[in-house]
VOVOLO-960959 format. One record per residue (C-alpha): x, y, z. Coordinates in steps of 0.25 Angstrom, whole numbers, plus 5000, padded with zeros to 4 digits. Example, Ala and Ser with C-alpha at 12.3 -4.5 7.8 and 13.67 -1.06 7.14 Angstrom:
BEGIN
504949825031505549965029
***
This chain:
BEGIN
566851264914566751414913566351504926565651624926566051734936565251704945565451554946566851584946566751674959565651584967566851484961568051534970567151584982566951444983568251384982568751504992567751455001568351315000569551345002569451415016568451305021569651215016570751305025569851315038569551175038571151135040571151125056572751115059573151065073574251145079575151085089575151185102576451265108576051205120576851085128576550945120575350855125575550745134574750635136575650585148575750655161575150755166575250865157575150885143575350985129574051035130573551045114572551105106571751095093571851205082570851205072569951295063568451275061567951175051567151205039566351085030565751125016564251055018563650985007564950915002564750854992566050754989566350604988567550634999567750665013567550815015568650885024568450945035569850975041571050935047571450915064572950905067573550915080575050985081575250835090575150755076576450735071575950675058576250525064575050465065575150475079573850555081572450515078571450615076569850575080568550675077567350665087566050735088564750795077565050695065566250625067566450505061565050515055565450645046566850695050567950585050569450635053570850565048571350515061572750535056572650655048571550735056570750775041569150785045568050745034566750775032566250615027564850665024564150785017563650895029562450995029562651115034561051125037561051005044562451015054563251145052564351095061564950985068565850985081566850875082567850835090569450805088570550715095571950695093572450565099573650495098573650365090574350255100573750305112572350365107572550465115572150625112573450695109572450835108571150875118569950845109569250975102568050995096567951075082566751105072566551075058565351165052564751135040564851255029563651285022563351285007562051335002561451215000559951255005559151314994557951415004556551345007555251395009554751325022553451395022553051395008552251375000551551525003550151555003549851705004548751805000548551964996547452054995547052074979547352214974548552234985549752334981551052294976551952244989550852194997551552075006551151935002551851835010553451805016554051685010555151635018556451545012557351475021558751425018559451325025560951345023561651445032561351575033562751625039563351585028563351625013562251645005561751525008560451555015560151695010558851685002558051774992556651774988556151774973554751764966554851674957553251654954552251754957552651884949552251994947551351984955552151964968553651994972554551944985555552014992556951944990557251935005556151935013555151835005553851925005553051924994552352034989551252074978551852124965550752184958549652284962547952244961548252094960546652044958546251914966544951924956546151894945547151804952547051774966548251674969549651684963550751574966552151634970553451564968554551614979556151594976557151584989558551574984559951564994561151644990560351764990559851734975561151714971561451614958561851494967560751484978559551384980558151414980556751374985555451424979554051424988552651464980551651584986550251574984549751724985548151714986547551844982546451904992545151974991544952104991543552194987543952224974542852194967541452264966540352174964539552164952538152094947538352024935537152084929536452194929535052134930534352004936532951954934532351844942530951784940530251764952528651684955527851764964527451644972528951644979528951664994529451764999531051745005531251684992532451694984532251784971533551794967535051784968536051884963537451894964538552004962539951974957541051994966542451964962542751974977542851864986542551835001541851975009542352064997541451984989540052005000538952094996537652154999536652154990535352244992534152304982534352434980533152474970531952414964530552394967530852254975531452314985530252264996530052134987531452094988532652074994534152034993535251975001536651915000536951765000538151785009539051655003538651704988538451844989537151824981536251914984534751844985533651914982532251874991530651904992530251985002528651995000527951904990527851924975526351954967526551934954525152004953525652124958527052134954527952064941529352114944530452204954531652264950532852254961534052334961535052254968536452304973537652224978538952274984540052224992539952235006541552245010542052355002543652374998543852525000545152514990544452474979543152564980543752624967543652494959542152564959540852514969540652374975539152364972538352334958536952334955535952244949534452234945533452124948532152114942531251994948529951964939528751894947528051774940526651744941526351644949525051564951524551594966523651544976522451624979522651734991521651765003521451915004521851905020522751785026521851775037520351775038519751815051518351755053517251745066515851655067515051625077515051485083513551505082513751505068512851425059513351335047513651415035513951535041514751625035515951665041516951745031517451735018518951745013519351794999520551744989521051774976522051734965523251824966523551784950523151854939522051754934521451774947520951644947519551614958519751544972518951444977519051434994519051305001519351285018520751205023520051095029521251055039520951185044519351155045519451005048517951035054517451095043516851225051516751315038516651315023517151415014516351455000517251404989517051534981516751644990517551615005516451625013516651555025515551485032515351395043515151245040514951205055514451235068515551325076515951305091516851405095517251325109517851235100518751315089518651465092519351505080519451405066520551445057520351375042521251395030520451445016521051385003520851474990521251394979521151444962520251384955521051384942522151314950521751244964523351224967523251374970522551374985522851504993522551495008521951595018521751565034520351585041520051605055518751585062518451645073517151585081516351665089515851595101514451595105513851565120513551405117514251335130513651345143514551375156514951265165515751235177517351275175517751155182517451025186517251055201517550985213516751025224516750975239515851035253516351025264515450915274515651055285515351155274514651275280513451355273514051445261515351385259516151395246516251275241516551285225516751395216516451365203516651435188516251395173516751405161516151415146516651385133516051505125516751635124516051765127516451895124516251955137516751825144516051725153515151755164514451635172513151625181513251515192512051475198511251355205510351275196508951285201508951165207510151185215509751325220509051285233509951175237510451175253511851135249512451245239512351365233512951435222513651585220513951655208515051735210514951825197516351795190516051675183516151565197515251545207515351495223514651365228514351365243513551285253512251315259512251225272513251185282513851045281513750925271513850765274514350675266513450575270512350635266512750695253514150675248513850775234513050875230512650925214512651065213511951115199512651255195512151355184512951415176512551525164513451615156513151755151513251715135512251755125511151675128511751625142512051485142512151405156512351265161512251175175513451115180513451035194514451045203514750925212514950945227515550845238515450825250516650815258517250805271518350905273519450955285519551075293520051165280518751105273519651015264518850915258519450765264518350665260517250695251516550525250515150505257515750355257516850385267515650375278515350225274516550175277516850105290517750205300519250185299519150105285520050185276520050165261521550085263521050005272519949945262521049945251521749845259520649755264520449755249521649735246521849605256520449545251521149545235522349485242521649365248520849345235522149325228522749235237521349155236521449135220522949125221522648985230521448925223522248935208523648885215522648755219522048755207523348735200523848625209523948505202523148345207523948235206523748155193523248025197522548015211522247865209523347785204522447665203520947725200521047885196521647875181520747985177522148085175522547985165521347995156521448095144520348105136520548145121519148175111519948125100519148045088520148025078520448025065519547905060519647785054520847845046521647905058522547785061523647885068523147965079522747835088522947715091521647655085522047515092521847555103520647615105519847505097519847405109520347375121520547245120521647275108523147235114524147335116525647305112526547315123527347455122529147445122529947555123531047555111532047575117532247455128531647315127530547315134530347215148528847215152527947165141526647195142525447105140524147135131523247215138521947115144520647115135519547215143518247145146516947175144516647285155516247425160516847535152517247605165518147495170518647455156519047605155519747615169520447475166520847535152521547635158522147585168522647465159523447575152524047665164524747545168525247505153525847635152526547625168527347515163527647535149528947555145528847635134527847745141528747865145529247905160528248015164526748015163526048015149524748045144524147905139522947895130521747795131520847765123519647675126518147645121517747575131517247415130515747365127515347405114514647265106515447325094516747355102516847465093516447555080517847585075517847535060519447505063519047355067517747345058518547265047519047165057517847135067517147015067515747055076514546995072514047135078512847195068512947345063511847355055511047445063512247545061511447595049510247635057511047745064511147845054512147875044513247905053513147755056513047725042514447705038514747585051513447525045514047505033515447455039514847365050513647325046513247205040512347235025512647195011513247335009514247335019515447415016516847395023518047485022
***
């Protein structure tokens, strides 16, 4: 294999190094001039170890033991009489020593980054008695570095950003490369920085790591992000050394570099004349390559004959800038305007004033369409008056509206009903000429305020409004009367001319001058002995007495008839009476007791007093009704007379039965005769121990005591039947009594019945008979079924 220079130089610095690590690393024990070393006694040859420093290669690589050194003590005379032992930082673990020879190895590979020394511990002993022939002594083994640690980049990757446009040398961003290996020796740790992606449009500087722009007016409208590739290599660069790479992303910034600029030179917009104002016309925009505040502008109109009509403003998040209405548009009275709009940065870059000036100009023609309007009033508000006294179909005003279109079409007027809901006024369809359509009282609505629709008659869709207010003038139509309702009390020890009321009116109507009232008694009134009346000129008037002293019991109230005229044009007037009590009053001619019926009572008998005797008189009537229904509801014994009292046990039901045909609801049986026997009732359930006999055949007697003895027959049948339940029961008889020649008319027994009795004359009672005629009686044409 052939060896360039270079190798082979590189080649024998290596195997120099080798050899003096080899020749530091022999550690020779010297024996001392000293006495020999005793063990026994007391004294001894006092000893010592000699040694050089010991160096290990890291990173060793080999299948044997590396070694490290030799110990030897000047007391081994090469008999195997001393044993050599290692204590301390990886013995046993890494280092092992020839107990016989004193050689160290290193049994594992080191790393210098990890451990960069290791302080161990050596003994000389002898072999039979184990004890140290030497004092123990400590010594290092440091670990020698290789350059093994290529430089890393612990902050990377980078992110940095420049301004656009900036000169060459501008600072970017430090990288910063750390190398692991040591520093104080070799070239092991000394880096150097290299571009390796990013030219030429930035550099590095070799030492320190700072990037730098490269090339002069670098455009972020072009390219604004590059990616940077950084190189730091050991060994100062040299062939031989390791490396580590990181990536920069350089982000290019903004800066006003850029004028702004319309892309045309002219806009038109079509715009309908019916569009309220405030509405947006139209949007333009100028191009600015900039971003961020070098990208705001201000837009503003410059020239044209809109300037009143229209306005512009900038949408701050677009930078648009939004033309607006400002008054209303007539197509009638103008097409088209012209704008001359201007925009321009508001943060201007004085470096870059020359690249020319950061505004441009543009032109905006707007064209008004014809739109179909509404008709338009000649005024918004009409102001109208009228008399309350006004008669129906008077005419009040007239309002006026036209077709603001060319074709100028007529308008017919009608009146907003939910304004007029009382339909005071009518409107002439074709003129407007109000008039009144009711009778008008100003008391009740002073002013009425109606809505007037215009509407086209070539298209009713097109109604036009205009607002009417009526004012009615008010006429003197309501007569004065008192203000108040008044309350007014004399005193029983009034003296003569005392003031005992003041009173004031009121009237609804409304003079111009204002109200002025006249008081004065009614002619009746004027010569009474009780009262008399004073105008007092401003609208009130004074009520005093005319004698000394009033009793109740002689006349409790009095009516007093008062007069009352306003000054309206004609004067209108009107009589209110104003009530005055009688009352008994204290020292301060405070009124206490106004009722003539306080004297009736009996002295010492208040109001409470009565309230309780009342009271006590609705208690004791209570109590009393309370008692008569508690008795009421108290129950009588059910049977008074065991023996002769059996009428509790009677029920009486109006039941006729179902007819011949109704075999289910009685016991037919039963009710034919009472001579029929009764089978004798067991209970189911046991044998039964009293036998009953057959009831006796009644005899030929008085209803009443057949009835009594047929009841009684079967109260005490049911006292001993077994079968009958525990408690009392309801028990039902029915008996027709005894006597009757034919015993009974019941067709049930007909068939069987062997009387000689006639029923012929059945037939001569009519034709409800007829039918038992037939059955009982005795013809040819007797029919049985």
């Amino acid at each position: 294999m052939k060896l360039g220079k270079v190798e082979f130089c590189h080649f024998l610095q290596i195997l120099a190094l080798f050899l003096c690590l080899s020749g530091m690393n022999q550690a020779e024990l010297t024996r001392s001039r000293s006495k020999p070393y005793f063990q026994s006694g007391r004294t001894r040859t006092k000893r010592s170890w000699v040694w050089n420093q010991f160096f290990v290669l890291e990173e060793y690589m080999g299948t044997d033991p590396l070694y490290v050194g030799k110990l030897h003590s000047d007391v081994d005379k090469g008999d195997g009489s001393i044993k050599y032992i290692l204590s301390g930082e990886g013995a046993s673990s890494i280092f092992i020593i020839d107990e016989n020879t004193g050689d160290i190895h290193a049994t594992k590979r080191l790393d210098r980054e990890e451990q960069a020394y290791y302080t161990l511990r050596a003994q000389a002993l002898d072999r039979l008695t184990n004890k140290p022939v030497e004092p123990e002594s400590e010594f290092v083994i440091k670990i020698q570095d290789i350059n093994d640690n290529e430089p890393k980049f612990l902050d990377g990757p980078y992110t940095a950003g420049v301004p656009e446009m900036s000169p060459v040398g501008t600072s970017v961003v430090q990288v910063t490369a750390t190398d692991a290996d040591d520093p104080t020796y070799g070239n092991s740790a000394r880096v150097v920085y290299s571009i390796l992606q990013g030219q030429p449009y930035f550099s590095v500087e070799p030492k320190t790591g700072v990037i730098k722009t490269a090339l002069p007016n670098m455009d972020r409208e072009a390219k604004d992000q590059y990616l940077l590739v950084i190189q730091a290599k050991d060994m100062v660069g040299q062939n031989g050394g390791l490396s580590g790479t990181t990536s920069v992303t350089v982000t290019l910034t903004d800066v006003n570099d850029n004028p702004p600029r319309f892309p045309r030179r002219s806009y038109q917009y079509n715009v309908p004349e019916s569009l309220p104002v405030a509405s947006v016309v139209a949007r333009i925009k100028a191009a600015d390559a900039d971003v961020g505040p070098n990208a705001e502008m201000e837009y503003k109109i410059v020239d044209g004959d809109g300037l009143g009509v229209f306005k512009i403003s900038v949408d701050k998040d677009t930078q648009e800038g939004i033309i607006t209405i400002q008054k209303e548009l007539d197509f009638e009275a103008k097409t088209s305007y012209t704008l001359r709009i201007e925009a321009a940065n508001i943060h201007v870059d004085p470096r870059f004033l020359s690249l020319g000036p950061f505004s441009d100009m543009t032109t905006v023609k707007i064209i008004v369409e014809d739109v179909d309007e509404p008709p338009v009033f000649t005024s918004r508000l009409y102001s109208m008056v009228v008399s309350e006294a006004a008669k129906v179909g008077t005419i009040i005003g007239t309002v006026a509206a036209h077709d603001p279109d060319a074709s100028n079409s007529p308008v017919r007027y009608s009146i907003d009903r939910n304004t007029d809901l009382e339909r005071y006024f009518n409107i002439d369809a074709n003129s407007g000429v109000i008039t009144t359509a009711k009778s008008l009282d100003r008391e009740t609505n002073a002013v009425h305020n109606i809505t007037v629709l215009a509407m086209e008659s070539q298209n009713p869709a097109q109604i036009g409004r205009g607002y009417v207010a009526i004012t009615i003038l008010d006429i003197n139509d309501n007569a004065p009367e008192f203000a108040m309702e008044y309350e007014t009390t004399v005193c029983e020890n009034a003296q003569a001319g005392q003031v005992i009321q003041k009173i004031s009116a009121i009237d609804k109507d409304d003079p111009p001058n204002g109200h002025q009232f006249y008081f004065s008694l009614t002619a009746e009134a004027a010569n009474n002995h009780n009262f008399t009346l004073q105008d007092n000129k401003d609208n009130t008037a004074t009520v005093l007495t005319k004698r000394n002293g009033f009793r109740r019991q002689e006349q409790s109230v009095f009516y007093l008839p008062i007069f009352i005229v306003d000054s309206g044009s004609p004067s209108l007037s009107s009589t209110n009476t104003l009530t005055i009590r009688v009352c008994d009053c204290d020292a301060d001619g405070i009124a206490q007791t106004c009722n003539a019926e306080a004297y009736i009572l009996p002295a010492g008998l208040s109001t409470g007093a009565l309230i309780a005797i009342l009271a006590c008189v609705l208690t004791l009537l209570v109590l009393v009704l309370l008692i008569v229904t508690m008795r009421r509801r108290k129950k009588e014994p059910l049977i008074f007379d065991e023996e002769r009292d059996i009428r509790e046990n009677i029920v009486r039901y109006d039941d006729e039965g179902g007819g011949e045909e109704d075999t289910e609801a009685f016991d037919m049986a039963a009710l034919r005769n009472l001579n029929i026997m009764r089978d004798t009732k067991t209970r189911r359930d046991v044998t039964p121990e009293i036998q009953f006999l057959s009831r006796p055949t009644f005899k030929s007697i008085p209803d009443n005591v057949i009835f009594r003895e047929f009841i009684w027959e079967r109260l005490k049948e049911a006292d001993v039947d077994p079968c009958a339940p525990p408690y009392d029961s309801l028990q039902t008889y029915a008996f027709e009594g005894n006597g009757s020649v034919a015993e009974s008319l019941s067709s049930l027994d007909s068939i069987s019945s062997n009387s000689d009795q006639s029923y012929d004359y059945l037939s001569d009672w009519g034709p409800r008979f007829k039918r038992l005629a037939d059955m009982y009686g005795t013809g040819p044409d007797c029919l049985y079924s």
